[in-house]
C-alpha positions in Angstrom: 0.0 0.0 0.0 1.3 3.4 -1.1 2.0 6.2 1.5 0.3 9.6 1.0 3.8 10.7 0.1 4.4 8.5 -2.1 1.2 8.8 -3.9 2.3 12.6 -4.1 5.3 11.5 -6.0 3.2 9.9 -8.5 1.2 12.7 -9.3 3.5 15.0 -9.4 5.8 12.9 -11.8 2.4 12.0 -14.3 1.7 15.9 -14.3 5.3 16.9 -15.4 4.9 13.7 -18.0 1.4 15.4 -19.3 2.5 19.3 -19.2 2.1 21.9 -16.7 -0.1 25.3 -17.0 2.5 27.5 -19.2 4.7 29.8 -17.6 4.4 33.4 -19.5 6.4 36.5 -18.5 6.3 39.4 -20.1 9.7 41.4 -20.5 9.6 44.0 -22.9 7.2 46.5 -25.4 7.7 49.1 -28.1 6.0 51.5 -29.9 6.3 54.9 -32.0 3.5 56.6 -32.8 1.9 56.5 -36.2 4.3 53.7 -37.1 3.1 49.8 -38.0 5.7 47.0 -37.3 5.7 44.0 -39.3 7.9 40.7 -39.5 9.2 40.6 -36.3 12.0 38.6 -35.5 14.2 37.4 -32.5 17.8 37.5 -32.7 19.6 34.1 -31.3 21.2 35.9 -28.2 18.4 37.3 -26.0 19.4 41.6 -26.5 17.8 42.3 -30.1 15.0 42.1 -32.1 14.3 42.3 -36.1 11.1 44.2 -37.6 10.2 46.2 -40.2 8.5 49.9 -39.4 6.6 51.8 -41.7 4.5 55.0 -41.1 1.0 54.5 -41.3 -0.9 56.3 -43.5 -4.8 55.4 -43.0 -7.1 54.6 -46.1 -10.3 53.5 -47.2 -12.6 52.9 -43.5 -9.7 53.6 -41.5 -9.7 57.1 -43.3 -13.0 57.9 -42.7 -13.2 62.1 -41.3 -9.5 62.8 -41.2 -8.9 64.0 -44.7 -6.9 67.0 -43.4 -4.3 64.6 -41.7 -3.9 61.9 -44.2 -3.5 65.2 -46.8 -0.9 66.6 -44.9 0.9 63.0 -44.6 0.7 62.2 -48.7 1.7 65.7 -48.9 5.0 64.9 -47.2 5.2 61.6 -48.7 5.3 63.8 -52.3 8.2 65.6 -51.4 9.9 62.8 -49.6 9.8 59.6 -51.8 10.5 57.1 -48.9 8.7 58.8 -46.6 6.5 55.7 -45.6 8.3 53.0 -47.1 8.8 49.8 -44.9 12.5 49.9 -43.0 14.2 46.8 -41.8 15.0 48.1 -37.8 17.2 46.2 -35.0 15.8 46.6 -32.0 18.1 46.5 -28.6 15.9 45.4 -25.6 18.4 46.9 -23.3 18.7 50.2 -24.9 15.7 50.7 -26.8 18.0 52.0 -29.5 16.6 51.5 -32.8 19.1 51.2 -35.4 17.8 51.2 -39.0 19.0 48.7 -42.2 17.8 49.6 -45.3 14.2 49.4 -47.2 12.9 46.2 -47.4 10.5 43.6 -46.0 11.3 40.1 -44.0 14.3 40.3 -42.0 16.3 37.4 -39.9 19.0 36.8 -38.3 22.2 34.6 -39.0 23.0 31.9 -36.5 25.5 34.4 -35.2 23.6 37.2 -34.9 26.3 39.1 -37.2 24.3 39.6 -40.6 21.0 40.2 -41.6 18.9 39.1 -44.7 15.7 40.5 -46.0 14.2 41.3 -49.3 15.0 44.6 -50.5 12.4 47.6 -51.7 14.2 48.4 -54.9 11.3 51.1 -55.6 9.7 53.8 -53.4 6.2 52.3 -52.3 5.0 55.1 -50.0 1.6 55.9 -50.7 0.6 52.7 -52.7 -0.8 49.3 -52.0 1.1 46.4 -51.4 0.8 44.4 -54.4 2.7 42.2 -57.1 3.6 45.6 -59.3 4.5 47.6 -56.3 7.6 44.6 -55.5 8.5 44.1 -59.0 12.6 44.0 -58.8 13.3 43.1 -55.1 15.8 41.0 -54.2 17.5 39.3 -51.5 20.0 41.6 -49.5 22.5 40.8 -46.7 24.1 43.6 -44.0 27.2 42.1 -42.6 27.1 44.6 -39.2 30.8 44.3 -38.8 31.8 46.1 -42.2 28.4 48.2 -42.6 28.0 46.7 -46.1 24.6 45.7 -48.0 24.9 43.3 -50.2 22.9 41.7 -53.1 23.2 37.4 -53.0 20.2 37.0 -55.4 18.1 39.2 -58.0 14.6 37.9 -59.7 14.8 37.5 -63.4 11.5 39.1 -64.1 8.9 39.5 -60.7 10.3 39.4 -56.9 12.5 37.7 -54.4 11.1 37.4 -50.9 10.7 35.9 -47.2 14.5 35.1 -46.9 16.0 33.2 -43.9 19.3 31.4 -43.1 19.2 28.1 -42.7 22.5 27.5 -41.2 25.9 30.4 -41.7 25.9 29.9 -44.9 22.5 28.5 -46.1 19.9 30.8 -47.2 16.0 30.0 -48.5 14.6 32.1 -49.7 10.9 32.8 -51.6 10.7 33.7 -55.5 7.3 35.9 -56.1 4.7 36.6 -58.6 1.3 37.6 -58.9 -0.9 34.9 -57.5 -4.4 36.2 -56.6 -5.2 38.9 -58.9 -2.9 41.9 -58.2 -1.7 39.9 -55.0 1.6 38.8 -54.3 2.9 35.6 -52.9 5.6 32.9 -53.2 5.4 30.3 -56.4 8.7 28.9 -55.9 11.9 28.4 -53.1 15.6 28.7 -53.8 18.5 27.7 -51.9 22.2 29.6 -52.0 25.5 28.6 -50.4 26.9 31.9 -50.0 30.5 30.0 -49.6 30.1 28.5 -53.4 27.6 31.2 -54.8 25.6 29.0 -55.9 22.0 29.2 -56.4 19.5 26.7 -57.1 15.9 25.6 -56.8 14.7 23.9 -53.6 11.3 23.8 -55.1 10.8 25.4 -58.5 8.5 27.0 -60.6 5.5 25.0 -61.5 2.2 25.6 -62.8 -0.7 23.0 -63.1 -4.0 23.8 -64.7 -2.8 27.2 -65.8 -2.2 28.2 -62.1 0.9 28.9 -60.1 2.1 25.6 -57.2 1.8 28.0 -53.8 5.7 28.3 -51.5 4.4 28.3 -48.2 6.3 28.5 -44.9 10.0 27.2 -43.5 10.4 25.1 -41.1 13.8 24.2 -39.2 14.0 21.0 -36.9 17.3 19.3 -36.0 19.2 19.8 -39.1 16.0 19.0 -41.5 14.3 21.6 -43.5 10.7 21.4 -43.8 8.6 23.5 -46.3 4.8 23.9 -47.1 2.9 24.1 -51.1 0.1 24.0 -52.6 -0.7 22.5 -55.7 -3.9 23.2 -58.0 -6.0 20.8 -58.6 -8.4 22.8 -61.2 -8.5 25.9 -62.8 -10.4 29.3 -62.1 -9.7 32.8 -62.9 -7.1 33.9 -60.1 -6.7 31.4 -57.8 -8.1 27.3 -57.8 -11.1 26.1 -56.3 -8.9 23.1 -55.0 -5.3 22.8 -54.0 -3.3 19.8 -52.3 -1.9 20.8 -49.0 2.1 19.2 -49.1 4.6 19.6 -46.0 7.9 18.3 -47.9 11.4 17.9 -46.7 14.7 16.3 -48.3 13.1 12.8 -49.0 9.9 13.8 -50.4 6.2 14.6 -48.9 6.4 14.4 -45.3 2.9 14.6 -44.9 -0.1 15.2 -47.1 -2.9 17.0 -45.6 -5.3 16.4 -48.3 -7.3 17.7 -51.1 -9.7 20.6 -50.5 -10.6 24.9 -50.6 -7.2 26.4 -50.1 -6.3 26.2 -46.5 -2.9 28.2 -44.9 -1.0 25.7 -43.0 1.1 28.3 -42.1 1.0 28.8 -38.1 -1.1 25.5 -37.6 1.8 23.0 -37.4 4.5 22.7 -35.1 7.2 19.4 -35.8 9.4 18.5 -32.3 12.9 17.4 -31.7 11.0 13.7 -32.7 10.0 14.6 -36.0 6.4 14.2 -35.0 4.1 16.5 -36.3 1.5 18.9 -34.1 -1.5 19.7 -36.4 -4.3 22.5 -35.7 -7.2 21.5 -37.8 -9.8 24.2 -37.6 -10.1 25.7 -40.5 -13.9 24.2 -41.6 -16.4 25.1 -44.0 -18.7 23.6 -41.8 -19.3 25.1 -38.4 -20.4 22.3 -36.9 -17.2 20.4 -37.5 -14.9 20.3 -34.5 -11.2 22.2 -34.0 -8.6 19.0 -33.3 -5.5 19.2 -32.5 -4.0 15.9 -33.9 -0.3 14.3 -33.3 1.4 12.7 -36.4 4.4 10.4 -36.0 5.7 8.6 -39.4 1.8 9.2 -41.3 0.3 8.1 -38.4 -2.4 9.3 -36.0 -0.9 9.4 -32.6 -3.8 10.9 -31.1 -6.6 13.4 -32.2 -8.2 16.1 -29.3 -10.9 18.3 -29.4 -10.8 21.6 -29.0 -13.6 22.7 -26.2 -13.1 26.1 -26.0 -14.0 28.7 -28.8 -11.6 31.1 -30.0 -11.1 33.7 -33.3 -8.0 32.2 -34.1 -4.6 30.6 -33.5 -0.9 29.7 -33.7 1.4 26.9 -33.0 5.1 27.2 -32.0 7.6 25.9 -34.1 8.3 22.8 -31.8 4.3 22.4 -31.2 4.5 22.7 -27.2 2.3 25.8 -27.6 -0.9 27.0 -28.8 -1.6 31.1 -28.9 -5.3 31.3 -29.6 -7.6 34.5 -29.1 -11.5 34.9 -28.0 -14.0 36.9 -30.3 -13.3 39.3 -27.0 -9.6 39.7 -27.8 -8.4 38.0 -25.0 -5.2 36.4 -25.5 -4.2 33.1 -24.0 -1.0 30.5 -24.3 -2.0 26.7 -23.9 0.5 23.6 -23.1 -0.5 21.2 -26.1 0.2 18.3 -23.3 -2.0 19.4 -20.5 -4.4 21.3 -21.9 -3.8 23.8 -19.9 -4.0 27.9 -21.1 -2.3 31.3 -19.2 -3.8 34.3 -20.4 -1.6 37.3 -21.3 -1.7 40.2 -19.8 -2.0 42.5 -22.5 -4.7 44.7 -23.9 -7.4 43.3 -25.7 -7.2 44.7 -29.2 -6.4 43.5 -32.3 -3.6 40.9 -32.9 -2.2 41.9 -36.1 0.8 39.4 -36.3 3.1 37.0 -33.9 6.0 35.9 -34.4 8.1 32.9 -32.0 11.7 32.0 -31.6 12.9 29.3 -32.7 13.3 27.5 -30.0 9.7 28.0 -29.0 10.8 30.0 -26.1 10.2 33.6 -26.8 7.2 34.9 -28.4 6.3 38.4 -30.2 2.8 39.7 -30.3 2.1 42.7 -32.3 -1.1 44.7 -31.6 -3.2 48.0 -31.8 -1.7 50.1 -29.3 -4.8 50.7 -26.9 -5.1 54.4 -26.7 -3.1 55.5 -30.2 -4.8 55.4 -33.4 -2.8 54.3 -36.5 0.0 52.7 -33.8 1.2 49.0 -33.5 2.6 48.1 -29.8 4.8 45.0 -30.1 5.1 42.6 -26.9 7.6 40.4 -26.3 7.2 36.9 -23.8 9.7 34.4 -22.3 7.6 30.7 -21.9 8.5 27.7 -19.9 
């Protein structure tokens, strides 16, 4: 017969086994007024952060009864060319120094922290719409911050280069772009350069099927494999197909097929662990009365499948699938263990989440928001988890 303290024991071991209620502190936030911050991203030493900062100048609803001050902005933005292009920023968290990089979109980190890569805005944008036209001619840019110097590793032949990151010191992926939804842009194809050998060659290359462009979705890095998301068209229609297949790939083929349907993002609802099992957020239904799962893969096979009880507006898995961000239709933002079930919520305000962004070691996250009492201004939080 077990003693209460060693029926304690027990307990205590099986909860450690299952996951614990996440640990989420809080250590830092930005903002500028007037300015939006997109792509965040974490430097490998714990001191600096990556974004890209652009001015915010306020259209369409957004524009509604302040004509005088968006005037006086595109006014500006006439005599200054650059006025509210996007910047690439570092960020020190000790200093609050923000140090800027050049023009462009998508910035990350090398494995040392001592260069940058991002996709560079060959062509003032301020005052115009993000789209296919308005990217024509970027290309792929590294800053080595030792000698100050910027670069060029890869130019598009005719559309854009985009979503760079390092793979290892002298690995880079990165994204080629076209026009993929109408005016939209997005990634059609990935190539790979050795920045040792210069050579540059497709990963995954250009493809069309039924008249339409083969979708480059996200990057994924686990324990020296590289992992990589597409979509492939399975009909035709004007802009985009009424069916794609949803592919995760790496170096031996299709890791895992999520089927044939209405095009579905995978991006931010998988997370692959130090195992190579794979952490899937299905909740992405045409049918509401369909239920949100989180299911566990391990070689093709179901490993388990759990409902989601809870509602939420939407949500994001960490690289390494321990986590789950998800939001209420309230704004409330909460972190849940994928082990125990168990969610902390955030102490933040509850507006808009416009992007996130984790490490890649699952252990520091990035939420930017709607700063709570300045119009047209992004606030940008930044978590440690355990």
């Amino acid at each position: 017969m077990k003693t209460l303290l060693q029926t304690i024991i027990l307990l205590t071991a099986a909860i450690g086994a299952f996951g614990q209620t996440p640990t989420v502190t809080k250590y830092f936030d930005w903002y500028k007024k007037n300015y939006i911050i997109q792509h965040p991203a974490f430097a490998h030493a714990d001191t600096e952060l990556l974004f890209v900062r652009q001015l915010y100048i306020p259209d369409g609803h957004a524009g509604e009864g302040r004509k005088q001050y968006i005037e006086s902005l595109l006014s500006k933005a006439g005599k200054e060319k650059r006025f509210a292009d996007p910047v690439v920023a570092i960020l020190n968290l000790r200093t609050k120094k923000l140090t800027p990089v050049d023009y462009g979109w998508a910035p990350s980190f090398s494995p040392d922290d001592k260069k940058i890569v991002y996709s560079y805005q060959s062509v003032p944008i301020s005052g115009k719409r993000v789209l296919a036209e308005t990217l024509t001619g970027n290309n792929i840019k590294i800053y080595n911050r030792l000698s100050k110097k910027h670069d060029i590793i890869a130019s598009p032949e005719k559309t854009f280069l985009l979503d760079p990151i390092f793979l290892d010191s002298t690995t880079i992926i990165y994204k080629v772009g076209d026009a993929v939804n109408g005016a939209y842009e997005g990634g059609v194809a990935f190539n790979q350069i050795n920045l040792q050998t210069k050579t540059n060659k497709p990963l995954y290359p250009v493809q069309k099927d039924h008249g339409l462009f083969h979708l480059a979705g996200g990057i994924y890095r686990i324990c020296n494999e590289t992992y990589y998301t597409v979509y492939i068209p399975q009909d035709s229609s004007s802009w985009m197909a009424n069916n794609y297949a949803h592919l995760l790939l790496h170096s031996n083929g299709i890791a895992h097929d999520f089927g044939k349907g209405p095009f579905k993002s995978l991006e931010g609802k998988l997370g692959i662990d130090k195992e190579g099992a794979l952490l899937y957020l299905d909740d992405d239904h045409q049918l509401k009365a369909e239920k949100n799962m989180l299911i566990k893969y391990k070689d093709n096979k179901i490993v388990y499948q759990k409902e989601l009880e809870f509602e939420y507006h939407k949500a994001s898995m960490s690289p390494n699938g321990k986590y789950l961000l998800w939001y209420d239709y309230d704004n409330g933002i909460f972190i849940m263990d994928t082990d125990s079930f168990t969610s902390t919520k955030l102490a933040l305000p509850e507006t808009e989440v416009y992007s996130i962004a984790w490490s890649d070691s699952s252990t520091r996250l990035a939420i930017v928001q709607g700063h709570e009492k300045l119009a047209d201004t992004d606030l940008i939080s930044l978590f440690r988890l355990k």
